[in-house]
C-alpha positions in Angstrom: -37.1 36.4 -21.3 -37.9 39.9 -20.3 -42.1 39.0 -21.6 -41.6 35.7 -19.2 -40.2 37.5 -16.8 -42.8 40.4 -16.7 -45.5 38.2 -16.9 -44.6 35.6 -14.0 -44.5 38.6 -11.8 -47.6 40.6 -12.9 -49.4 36.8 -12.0 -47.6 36.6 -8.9 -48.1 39.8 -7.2 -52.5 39.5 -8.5 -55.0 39.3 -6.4 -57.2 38.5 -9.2 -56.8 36.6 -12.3 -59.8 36.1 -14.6 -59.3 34.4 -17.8 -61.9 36.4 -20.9 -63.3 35.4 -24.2 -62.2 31.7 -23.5 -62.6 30.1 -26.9 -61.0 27.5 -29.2 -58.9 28.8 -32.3 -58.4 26.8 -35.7 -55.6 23.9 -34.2 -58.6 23.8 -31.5 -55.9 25.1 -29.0 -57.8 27.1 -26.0 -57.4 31.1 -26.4 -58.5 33.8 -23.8 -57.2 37.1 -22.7 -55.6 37.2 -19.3 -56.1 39.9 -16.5 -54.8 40.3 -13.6 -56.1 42.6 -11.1 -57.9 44.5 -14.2 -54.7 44.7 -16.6 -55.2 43.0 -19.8 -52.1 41.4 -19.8 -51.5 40.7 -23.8 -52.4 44.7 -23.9 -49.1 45.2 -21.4 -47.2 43.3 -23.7 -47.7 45.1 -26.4 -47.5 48.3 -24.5 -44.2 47.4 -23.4 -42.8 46.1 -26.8 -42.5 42.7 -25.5 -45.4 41.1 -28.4 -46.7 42.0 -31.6 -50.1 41.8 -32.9 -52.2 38.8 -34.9 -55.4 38.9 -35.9 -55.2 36.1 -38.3 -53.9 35.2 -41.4 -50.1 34.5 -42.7 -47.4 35.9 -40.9 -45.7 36.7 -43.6 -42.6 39.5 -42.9 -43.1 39.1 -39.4 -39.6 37.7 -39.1 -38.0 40.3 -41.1 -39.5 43.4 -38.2 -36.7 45.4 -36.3 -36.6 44.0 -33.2 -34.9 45.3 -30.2 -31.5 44.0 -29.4 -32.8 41.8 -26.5 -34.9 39.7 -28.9 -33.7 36.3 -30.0 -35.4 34.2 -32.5 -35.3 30.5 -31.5 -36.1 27.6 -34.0 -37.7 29.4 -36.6 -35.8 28.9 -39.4 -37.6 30.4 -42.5 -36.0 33.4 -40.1 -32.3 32.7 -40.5 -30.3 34.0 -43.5 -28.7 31.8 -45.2 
């Protein structure tokens, strides 16, 4: 909630939104970096702990990261234990 939360405002308060390298990824979903009044705003998500990088590939392990207390894993479940 907290990355929802910091995003919706960081939108809302813009002046300026500009969507950059729009593009197409492999499920032919549309990608593109987001910035708002010159933030990068995938950059301030990461800055603030709130995403983790993907360049590609398997995400294998990703589920197994220490995550902070506030993060909740929904419907993934090659994450639960059994």
């Amino acid at each position: 909630m907290r990355a929802k939360e910091m995003v919706r405002d960081l939108l809302r308060t813009s002046g300026h939104i500009a969507l950059k390298d729009v593009g197409r990824d492999k499920y032919f979903r549309i990608v593109a970096r987001v910035v708002a009044d010159g933030v990068d705003v995938g950059e301030r998500l990461l800055q603030e702990g709130l995403a983790v990088p993907y360049e590609g590939g398997a995400k294998s392990g990703w589920c197994r990261m220490e995550r902070p207390p506030w993060f909740v894993i929904a419907r993934h479940t090659s994450c639960y234990q059994a």
